[in-house]
C-alpha positions, 0 to 999 in steps of 0.5 A, a space after each residue: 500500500 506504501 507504493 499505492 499512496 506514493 502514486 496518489 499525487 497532492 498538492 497541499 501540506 493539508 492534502 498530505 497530512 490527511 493522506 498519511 492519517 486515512 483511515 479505512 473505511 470498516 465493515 459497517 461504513 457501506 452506506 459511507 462508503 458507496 457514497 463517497 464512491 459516487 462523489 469520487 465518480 462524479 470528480 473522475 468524470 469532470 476532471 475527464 471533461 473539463 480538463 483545463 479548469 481541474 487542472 487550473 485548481 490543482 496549480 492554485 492548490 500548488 500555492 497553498 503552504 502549511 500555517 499550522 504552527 502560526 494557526 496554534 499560536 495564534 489560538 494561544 493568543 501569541 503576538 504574531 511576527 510580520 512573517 507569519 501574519 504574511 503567512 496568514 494573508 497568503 493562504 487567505 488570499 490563495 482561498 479567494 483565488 480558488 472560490 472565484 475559480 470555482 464559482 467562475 467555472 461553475 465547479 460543483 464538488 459534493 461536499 466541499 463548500 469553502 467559507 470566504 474569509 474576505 473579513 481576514 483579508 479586509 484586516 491583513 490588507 486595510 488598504 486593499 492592495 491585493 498583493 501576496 506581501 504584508 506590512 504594519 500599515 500607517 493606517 492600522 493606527 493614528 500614533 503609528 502614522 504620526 511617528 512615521 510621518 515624523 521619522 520621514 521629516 527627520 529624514 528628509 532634513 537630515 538629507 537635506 542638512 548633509 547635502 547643503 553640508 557636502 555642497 559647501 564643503 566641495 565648493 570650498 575645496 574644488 574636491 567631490 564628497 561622496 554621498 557617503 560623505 566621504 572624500 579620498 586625497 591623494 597623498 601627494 596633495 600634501 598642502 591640500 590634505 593639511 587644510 583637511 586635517 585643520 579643518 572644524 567639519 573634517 575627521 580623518 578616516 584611514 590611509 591606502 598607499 595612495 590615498 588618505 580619507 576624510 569624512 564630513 564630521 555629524 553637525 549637531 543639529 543633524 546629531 538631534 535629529 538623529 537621537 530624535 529619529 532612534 527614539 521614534 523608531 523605538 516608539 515605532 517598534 513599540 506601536 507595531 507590537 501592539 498592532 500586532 497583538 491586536 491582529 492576533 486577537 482579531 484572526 483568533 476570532 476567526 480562527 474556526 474559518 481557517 481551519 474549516 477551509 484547511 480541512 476542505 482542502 485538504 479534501 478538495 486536494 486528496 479526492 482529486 489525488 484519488 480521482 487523478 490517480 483512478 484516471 491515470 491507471 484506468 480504475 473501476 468503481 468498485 461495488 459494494 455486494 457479496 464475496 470477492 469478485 475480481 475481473 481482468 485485475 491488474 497489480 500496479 506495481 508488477 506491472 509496472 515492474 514489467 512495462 520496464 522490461 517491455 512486458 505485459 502483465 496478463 490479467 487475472 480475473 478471481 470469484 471468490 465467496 465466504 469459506 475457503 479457496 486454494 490455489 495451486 500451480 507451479 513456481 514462477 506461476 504467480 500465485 503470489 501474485 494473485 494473492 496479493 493482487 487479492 489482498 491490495 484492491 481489497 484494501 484499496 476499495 476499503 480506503 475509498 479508491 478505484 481499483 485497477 480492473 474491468 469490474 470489483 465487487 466485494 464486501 467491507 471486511 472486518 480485518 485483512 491478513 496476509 502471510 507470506 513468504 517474508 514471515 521469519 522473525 529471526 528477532 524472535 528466534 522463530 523459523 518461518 514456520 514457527 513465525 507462520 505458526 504465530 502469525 496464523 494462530 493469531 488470525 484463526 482466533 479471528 475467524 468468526 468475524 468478516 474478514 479476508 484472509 489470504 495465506 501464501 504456501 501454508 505450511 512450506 516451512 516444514 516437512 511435507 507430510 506435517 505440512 499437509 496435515 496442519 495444512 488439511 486441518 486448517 482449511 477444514 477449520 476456516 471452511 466453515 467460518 464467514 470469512 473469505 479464505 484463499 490459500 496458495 499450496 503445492 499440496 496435492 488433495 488440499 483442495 480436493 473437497 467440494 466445500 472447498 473451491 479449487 483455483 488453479 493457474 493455467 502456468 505451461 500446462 498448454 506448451 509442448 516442451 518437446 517441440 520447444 526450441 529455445 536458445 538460453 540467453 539473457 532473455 529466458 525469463 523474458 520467455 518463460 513470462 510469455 509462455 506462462 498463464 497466470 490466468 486462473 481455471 476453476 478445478 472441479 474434482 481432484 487434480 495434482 498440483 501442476 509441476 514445471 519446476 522440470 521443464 522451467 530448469 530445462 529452460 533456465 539450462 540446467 544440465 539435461 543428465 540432471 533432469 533425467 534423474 530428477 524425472 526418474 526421482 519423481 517417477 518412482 516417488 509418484 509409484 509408491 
């Protein structure tokens, strides 16, 4: 499931986090369920229609930056800095953006009604300007736009007192100040660097090998309009504190908007994800009914795995109901597969995606297990089939409720005539309890009796080895996987496990003298 939600694609840290913390639809939530199924339809098919305008809203989406930090400060009632009522105002303005989109385009997305938080951007942009910055405006208070107007007099004269000072002084001795008023002397001007040094408005400011620098010295009438200027900007800073504080009062009011509208992204953005991800992979609506049933199934990954390698994954199509299913068939011959493939539409469905087939019908279960060939647990000290054993201990004491249950090579881990006992008493138990069973073997006369549906794949059963001529290179996998069958034939009466392992050698170019022994070996076992 970890590689299905990686290729769930969303656009928004709100759409993120609600996509890591999915939960899944349980066995009483089919009303819930075949709803939002209808809604995820409804999306699919306006994105496949109006591909432009769904495309538009997942660029505004794109924008949207996580403000869940600022949103607890503001709720703790703690003075916001600049940078974070700038925060607040992008998304604010981002949510316009997308309601003008929406209501433009005469979008209707069942369930998503985001509120306007026009009042927001009225006290984040008081001067309506529009545009995605923020700033402590004049207007936000009277004291605040008299100290700054103010700061912008002192200015303006302190420019005003240095230039008519730089004028003066440059006219006096035919030398250019900088605006810096800094003046550089070449040393040779011997005469001309005296007067400089001699002078009331000059202070000497360093030496290079050429030059010697001046610097006009601060008039004491400029000196007050400086001291005056620090301590209105110290007032300065003091007001915006307090205005500040007043927004983070005023958007705490506002708070449940905000996170009403983060929660109806974060839907907006994840039911698109879905509708996108159903569109890309071709993906039925599945429907809520009885058993499992399953036609021309895809499993993403394998597929994807051999598209790589320019080969097509062959369908496979299942109809299972309550009790128990074998599957036989030889290695290589995608049982494994199969099961998984079983197991993964099945919690797809119940976390409210389409699956990848022509048709789904199943019913919410209760709980979904799966072992399989991973099951060691060398931390535990177990072999696999003791760590099977453990695993499937713990599921047989669920098997009175709803649930699938899916078991790969039950009992491989030990001597095969054990195995095929603990095996037979296991399905014999499972037969008769309400839960979907499917169970992968190599046991013949598992699945033998008729409370018990026999599922076999087709693997090389249909190739004639001995008109087959094939060069072994680097491409007999390639080969095998175009000969191989993985669909899936119903067995009626008892059959024998199909046995390739043989021929699969053969092909893989193990030595002829060696598969003649192993044909005698199985021959005479077969006798006995």
């Amino acid at each position: 499931m970890d590689y299905i939600f990686n290729k769930i694609k969303v656009q928004t840290p709100f759409g993120q986090k609600l996509k890591q913390n999915l939960k899944v639809f349980k066995a009483d939530d089919s009303s819930a369920l075949t709803s939002h199924f209808d809604q995820l339809d409804l999306l699919k098919s306006q994105i496949e229609s109006h591909p432009v305008t769904y495309k538009k809203i997942r660029e505004i989406l794109s924008h949207f930056k996580t403000i869940e930090l600022t949103l607890e400060r503001i709720y703790g009632l703690e003075t916001l800095s600049v940078t974070e009522l700038f925060e607040v105002k992008y998304f604010v303005l981002h949510v316009k953006q997308l309601i003008e989109h929406i209501e433009t385009k005469n979008i209707d997305i069942d369930h998503i009604h985001l509120r306007s938080l026009n009042l927001i951007e009225n006290l984040l942009d008081p001067e309506e300007i529009g545009i995605n910055s923020f700033y402590i405006y004049d207007g936000y208070s009277d004291q605040l736009r008299l100290i700054r107007e103010r700061i912008r007099t002192l200015e303006s004269l302190i420019q005003t007192k240095k230039k008519e000072k730089r004028t003066l002084l440059s006219e006096l001795f035919d030398i250019k100040i900088r605006p810096n008023d800094e003046v550089m002397i070449k040393k040779h001007d011997e005469t001309l660097i005296k007067k400089l040094e001699n002078h009331v408005d000059f202070v000497y400011v360093s030496d290079t090998m050429m030059h010697r620098s001046f610097k006009i010295k601060i008039s004491e009438e400029v000196l007050s309009y400086q001291k005056e200027m620090d301590r209105l900007r110290s007032e300065e800073v003091d007001e915006e504190y307090e205005i500040r504080s007043m927004l983070t009062h005023k958007l705490n009011d506002h708070l449940e908007d905000i996170r009403y509208d983060i929660d109806q992204i974060a839907s907006l953005d994840l039911m698109m994800a879905k509708a996108y991800f159903a569109i890309a992979f071709k993906m039925t609506k599945p429907v809520i009914g009885r058993g499992l049933v399953i036609k021309e199934g895809i499993h993403l990954k394998v597929q994807e795995h051999l598209n790589g390698e320019n080969l097509e994954f062959m369908p496979i199509s299942i109809n299972l109901s309550q009790g128990v299913s074998c599957i036989t068939g030889a290695n290589m011959g995608g049982k494994t597969i199969c099961l998984r493939m079983i197991g993964q539409m099945q919690m797809m469905a119940q976390y409210g995606l389409f699956v990848p087939c022509q048709y789904f019908e199943f019913e919410l279960q209760s709980f979904i297990f799966l072992s399989s060939q991973d099951a060691q647990s060398i931390d535990k000290g177990l072999s696999t089939f003791g760590a099977e054993m453990v695993n499937v201990s713990d599921v047989l004491r669920k098997a009175d409720q709803r649930g699938l249950i899916l078991i790969d090579e039950l009992a491989r881990g030990t001597n095969p005539k054990e195995g095929y006992a603990i095996s037979k008493a296991i399905i014999n138990y499972l037969k008769k309890k309400p839960s979907i069973s499917v169970i992968t073997t190599h046991f013949d006369g598992l699945a033998d009796e008729e409370d018990v549906l026999h599922l076999q794949v087709r693997g090389l059963s249909h190739v004639d080895f001995e008109d087959l001529k094939i060069n072994i290179d680097n491409n007999t996998l390639e080969v095998i996987h175009d000969l191989m069958d993985y669909r899936l034939k119903v067995i009626e009466g008892p059959e024998e496990v199909p046995k390739d392992a043989i021929a699969i050698s053969k092909m893989m170019g193990v030595d002829e003298k060696i598969l003649e022994d192993a044909r005698r070996i199985l021959e005479n076992r077969e006798e006995k």
